[in-house]
N, CA and C atoms as a LAMMPS dump frame, in Angstrom:
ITEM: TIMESTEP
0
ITEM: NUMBER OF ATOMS
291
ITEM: BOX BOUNDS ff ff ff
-5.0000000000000000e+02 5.0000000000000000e+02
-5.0000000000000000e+02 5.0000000000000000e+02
-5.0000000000000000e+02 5.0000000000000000e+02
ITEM: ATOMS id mol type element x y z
1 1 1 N 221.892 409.491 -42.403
2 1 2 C 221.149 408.425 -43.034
3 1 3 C 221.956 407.903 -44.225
4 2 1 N 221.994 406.799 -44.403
5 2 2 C 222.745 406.299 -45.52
6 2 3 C 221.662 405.577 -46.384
7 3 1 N 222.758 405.941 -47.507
8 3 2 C 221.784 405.727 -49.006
9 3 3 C 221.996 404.609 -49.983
10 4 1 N 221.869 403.862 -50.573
11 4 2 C 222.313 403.213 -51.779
12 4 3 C 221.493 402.828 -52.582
13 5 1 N 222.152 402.983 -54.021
14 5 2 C 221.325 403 -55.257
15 5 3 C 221.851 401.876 -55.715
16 6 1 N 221.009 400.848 -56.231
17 6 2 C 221.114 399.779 -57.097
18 6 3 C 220.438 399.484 -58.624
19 7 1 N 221.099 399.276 -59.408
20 7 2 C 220.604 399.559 -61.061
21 7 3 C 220.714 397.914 -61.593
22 8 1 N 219.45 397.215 -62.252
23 8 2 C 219.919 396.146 -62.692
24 8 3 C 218.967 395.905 -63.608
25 9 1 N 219.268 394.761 -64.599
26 9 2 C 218.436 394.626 -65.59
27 9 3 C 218.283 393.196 -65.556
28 10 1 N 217.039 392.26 -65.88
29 10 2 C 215.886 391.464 -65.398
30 10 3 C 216.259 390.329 -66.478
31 11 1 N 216.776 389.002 -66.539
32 11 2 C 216.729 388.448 -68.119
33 11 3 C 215.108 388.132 -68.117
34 12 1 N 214.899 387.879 -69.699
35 12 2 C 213.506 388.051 -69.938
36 12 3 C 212.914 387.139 -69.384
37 13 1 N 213.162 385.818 -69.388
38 13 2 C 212.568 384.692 -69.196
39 13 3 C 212.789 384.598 -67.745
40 14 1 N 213.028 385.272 -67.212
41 14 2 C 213.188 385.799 -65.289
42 14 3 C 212.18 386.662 -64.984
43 15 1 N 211.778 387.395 -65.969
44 15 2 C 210.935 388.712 -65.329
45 15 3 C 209.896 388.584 -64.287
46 16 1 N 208.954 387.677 -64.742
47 16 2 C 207.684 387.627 -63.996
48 16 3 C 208.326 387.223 -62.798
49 17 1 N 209.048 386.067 -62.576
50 17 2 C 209.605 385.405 -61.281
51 17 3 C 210.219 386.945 -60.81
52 18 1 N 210.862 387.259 -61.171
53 18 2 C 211.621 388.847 -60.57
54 18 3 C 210.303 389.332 -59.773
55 19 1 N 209.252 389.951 -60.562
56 19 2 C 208.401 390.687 -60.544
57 19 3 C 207.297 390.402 -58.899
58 20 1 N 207.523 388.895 -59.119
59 20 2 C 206.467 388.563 -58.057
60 20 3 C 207.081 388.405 -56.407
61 21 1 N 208.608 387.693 -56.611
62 21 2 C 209.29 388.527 -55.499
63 21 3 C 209.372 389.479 -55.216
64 22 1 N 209.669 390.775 -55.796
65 22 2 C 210.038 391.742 -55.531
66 22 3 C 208.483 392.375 -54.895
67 23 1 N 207.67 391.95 -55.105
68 23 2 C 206.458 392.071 -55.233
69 23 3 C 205.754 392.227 -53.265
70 24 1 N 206.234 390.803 -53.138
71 24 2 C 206.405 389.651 -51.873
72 24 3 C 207.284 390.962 -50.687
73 25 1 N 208.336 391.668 -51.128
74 25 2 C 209.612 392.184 -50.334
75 25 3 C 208.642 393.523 -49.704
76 26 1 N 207.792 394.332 -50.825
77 26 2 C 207.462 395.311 -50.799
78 26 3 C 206.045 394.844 -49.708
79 27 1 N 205.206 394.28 -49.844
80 27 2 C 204.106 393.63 -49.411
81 27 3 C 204.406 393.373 -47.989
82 28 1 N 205.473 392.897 -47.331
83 28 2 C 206.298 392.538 -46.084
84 28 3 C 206.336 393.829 -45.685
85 29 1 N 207.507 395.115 -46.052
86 29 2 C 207.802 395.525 -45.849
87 29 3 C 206.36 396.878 -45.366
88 30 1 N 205.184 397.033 -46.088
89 30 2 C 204.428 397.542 -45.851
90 30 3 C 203.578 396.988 -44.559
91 31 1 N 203.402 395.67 -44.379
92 31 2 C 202.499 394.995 -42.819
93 31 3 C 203.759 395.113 -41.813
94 32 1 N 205.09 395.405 -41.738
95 32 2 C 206.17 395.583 -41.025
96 32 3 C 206.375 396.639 -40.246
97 33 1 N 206.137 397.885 -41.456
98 33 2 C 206.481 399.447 -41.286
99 33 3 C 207.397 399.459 -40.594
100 34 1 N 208.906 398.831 -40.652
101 34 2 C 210.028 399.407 -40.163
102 34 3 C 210.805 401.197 -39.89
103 35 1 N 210.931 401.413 -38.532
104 35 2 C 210.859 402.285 -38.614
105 35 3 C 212.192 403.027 -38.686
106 36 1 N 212.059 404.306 -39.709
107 36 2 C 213.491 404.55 -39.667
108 36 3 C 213.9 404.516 -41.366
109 37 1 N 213.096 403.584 -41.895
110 37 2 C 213.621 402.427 -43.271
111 37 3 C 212.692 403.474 -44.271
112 38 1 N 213.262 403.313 -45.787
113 38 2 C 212.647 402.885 -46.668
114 38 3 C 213.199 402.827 -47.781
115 39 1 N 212.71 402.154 -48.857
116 39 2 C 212.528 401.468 -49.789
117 39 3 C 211.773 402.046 -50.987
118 40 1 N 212.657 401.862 -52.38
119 40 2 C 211.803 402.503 -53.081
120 40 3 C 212.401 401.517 -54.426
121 41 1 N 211.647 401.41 -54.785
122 41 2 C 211.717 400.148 -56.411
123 41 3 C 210.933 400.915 -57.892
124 42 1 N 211.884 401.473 -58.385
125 42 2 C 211.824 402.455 -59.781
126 42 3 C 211.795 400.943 -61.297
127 43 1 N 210.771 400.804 -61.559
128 43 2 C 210.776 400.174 -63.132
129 43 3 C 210.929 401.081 -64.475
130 44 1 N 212.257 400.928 -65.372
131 44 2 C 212.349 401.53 -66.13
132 44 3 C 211.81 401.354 -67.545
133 45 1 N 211.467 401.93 -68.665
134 45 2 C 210.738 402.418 -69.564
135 45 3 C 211.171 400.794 -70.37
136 46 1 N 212.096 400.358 -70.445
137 46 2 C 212.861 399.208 -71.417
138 46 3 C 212.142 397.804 -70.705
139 47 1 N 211.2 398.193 -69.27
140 47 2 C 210.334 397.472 -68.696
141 47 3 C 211.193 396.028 -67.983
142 48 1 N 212.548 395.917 -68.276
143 48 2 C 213.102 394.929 -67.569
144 48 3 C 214.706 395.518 -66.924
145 49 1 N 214.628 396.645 -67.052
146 49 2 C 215.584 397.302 -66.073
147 49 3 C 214.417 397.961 -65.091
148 50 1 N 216.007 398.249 -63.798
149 50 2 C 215.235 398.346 -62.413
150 50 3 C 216.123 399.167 -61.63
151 51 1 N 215.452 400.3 -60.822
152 51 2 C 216.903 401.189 -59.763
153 51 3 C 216.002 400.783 -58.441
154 52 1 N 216.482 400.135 -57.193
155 52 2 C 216.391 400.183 -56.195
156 52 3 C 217.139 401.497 -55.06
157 53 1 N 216.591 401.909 -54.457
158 53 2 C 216.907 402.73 -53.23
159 53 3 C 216.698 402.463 -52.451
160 54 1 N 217.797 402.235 -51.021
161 54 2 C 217.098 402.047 -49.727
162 54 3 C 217.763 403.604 -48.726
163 55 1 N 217.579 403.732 -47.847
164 55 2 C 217.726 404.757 -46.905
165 55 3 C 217.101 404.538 -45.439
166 56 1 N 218.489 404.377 -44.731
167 56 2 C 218.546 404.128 -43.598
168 56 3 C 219.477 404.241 -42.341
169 57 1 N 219.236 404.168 -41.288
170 57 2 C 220.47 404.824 -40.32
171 57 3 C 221.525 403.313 -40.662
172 58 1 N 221.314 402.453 -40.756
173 58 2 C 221.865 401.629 -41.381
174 58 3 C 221.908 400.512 -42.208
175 59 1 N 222.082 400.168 -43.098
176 59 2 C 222.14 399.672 -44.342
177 59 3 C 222.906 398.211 -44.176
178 60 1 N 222.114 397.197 -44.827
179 60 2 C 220.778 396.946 -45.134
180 60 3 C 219.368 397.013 -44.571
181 61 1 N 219.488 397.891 -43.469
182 61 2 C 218.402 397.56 -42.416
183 61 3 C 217.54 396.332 -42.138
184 62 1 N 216.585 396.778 -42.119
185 62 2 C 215.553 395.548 -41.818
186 62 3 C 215.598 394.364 -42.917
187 63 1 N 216.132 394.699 -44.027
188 63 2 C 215.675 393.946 -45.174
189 63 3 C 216.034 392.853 -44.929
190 64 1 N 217.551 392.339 -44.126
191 64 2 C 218.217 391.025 -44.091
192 64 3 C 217.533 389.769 -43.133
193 65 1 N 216.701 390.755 -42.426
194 65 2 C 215.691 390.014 -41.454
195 65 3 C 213.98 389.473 -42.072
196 66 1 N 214.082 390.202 -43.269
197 66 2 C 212.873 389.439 -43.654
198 66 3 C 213.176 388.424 -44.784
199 67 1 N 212.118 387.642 -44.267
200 67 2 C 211.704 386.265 -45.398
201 67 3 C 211.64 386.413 -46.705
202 68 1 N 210.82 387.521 -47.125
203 68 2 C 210.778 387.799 -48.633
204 68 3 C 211.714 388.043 -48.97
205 69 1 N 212.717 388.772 -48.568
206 69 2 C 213.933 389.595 -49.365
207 69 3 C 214.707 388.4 -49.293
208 70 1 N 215.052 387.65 -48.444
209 70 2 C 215.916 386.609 -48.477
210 70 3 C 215.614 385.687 -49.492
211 71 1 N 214.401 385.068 -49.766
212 71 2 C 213.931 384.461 -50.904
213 71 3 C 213.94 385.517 -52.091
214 72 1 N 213.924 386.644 -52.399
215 72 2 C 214.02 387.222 -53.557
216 72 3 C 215.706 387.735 -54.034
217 73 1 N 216.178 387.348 -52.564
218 73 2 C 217.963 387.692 -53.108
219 73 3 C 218.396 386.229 -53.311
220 74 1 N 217.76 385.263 -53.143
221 74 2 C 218.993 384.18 -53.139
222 74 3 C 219.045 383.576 -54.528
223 75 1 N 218.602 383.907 -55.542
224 75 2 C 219.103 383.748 -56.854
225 75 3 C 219.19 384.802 -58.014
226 76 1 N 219.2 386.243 -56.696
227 76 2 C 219.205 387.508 -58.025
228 76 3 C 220.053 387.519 -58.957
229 77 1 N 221.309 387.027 -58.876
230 77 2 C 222.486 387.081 -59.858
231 77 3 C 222.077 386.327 -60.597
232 78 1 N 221.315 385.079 -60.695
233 78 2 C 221.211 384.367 -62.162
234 78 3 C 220.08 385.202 -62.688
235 79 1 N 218.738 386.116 -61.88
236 79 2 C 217.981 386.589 -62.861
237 79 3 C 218.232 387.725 -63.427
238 80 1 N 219.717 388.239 -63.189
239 80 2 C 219.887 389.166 -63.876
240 80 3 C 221.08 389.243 -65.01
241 81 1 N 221.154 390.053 -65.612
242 81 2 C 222.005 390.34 -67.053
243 81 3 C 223.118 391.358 -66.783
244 82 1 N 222.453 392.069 -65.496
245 82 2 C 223.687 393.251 -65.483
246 82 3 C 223.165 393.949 -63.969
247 83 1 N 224.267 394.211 -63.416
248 83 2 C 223.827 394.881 -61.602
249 83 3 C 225.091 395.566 -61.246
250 84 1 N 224.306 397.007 -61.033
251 84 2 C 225.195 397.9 -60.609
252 84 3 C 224.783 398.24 -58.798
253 85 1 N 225.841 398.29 -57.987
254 85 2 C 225.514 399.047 -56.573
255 85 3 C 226.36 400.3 -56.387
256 86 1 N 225.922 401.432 -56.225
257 86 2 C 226.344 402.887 -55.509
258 86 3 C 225.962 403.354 -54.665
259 87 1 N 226.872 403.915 -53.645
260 87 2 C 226.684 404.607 -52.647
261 87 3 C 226.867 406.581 -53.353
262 88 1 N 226.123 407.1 -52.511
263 88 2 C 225.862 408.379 -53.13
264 88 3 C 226.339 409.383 -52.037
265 89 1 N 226.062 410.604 -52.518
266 89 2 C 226.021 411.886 -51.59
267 89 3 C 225.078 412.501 -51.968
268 90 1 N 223.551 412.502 -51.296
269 90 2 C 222.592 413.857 -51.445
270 90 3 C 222.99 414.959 -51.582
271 91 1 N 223.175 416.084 -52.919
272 91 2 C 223.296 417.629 -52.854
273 91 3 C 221.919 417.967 -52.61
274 92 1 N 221.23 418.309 -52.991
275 92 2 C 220.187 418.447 -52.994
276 92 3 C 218.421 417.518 -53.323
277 93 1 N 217.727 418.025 -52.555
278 93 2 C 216.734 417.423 -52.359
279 93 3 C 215.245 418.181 -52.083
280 94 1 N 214.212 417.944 -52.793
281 94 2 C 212.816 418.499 -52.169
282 94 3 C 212.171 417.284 -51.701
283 95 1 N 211.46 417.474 -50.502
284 95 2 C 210.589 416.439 -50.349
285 95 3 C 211.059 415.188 -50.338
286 96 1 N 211.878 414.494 -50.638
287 96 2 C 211.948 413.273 -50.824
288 96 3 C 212.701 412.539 -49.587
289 97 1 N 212.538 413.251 -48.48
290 97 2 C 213.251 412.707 -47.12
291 97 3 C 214.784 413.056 -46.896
């Protein structure tokens, strides 16, 4: 299964617009239930940074096929201030798939 972690931070006067896409992606992705997929969207304490995770036999999976995500990626670079992408190696893990 492959993994990737994405870290980014929101400009202010973007947030809500951020917020309600991202909103839209998750909402899809739940009446979808792709199988195989998931998705996980972490809001951090500074309330306009953000870590995305996806995990899947392959990456991007389903996401490039839906409507929401396509409308919530096609101007992420201007709503953001700063975006990191990593690929990882699981050592260890409980529970979390």
């Amino acid at each position: 299964m492959e993994t990737i972690l994405i870290r980014y931070r929101v400009r202010p006067d973007r947030l809500d617009e951020h917020l309600s896409l991202l909103g839209e992606v998750h909402e899809e992705l739940v009446r979808l239930r792709p199988a195989g997929f998931r998705y996980l969207t972490l809001r951090l304490d500074d309330g306009r940074s953000f870590v995305d995770v996806a995990m899947g036999s392959e990456l991007p999976g389903p996401l490039a096929a839906l409507e929401s995500f396509r409308s919530y990626r096609a101007d992420l670079v201007e709503r953001c201030e700063q975006r990191d992408v990593a690929t990882f190696t699981v050592l260890g893990s409980y529970a979390m798939g």
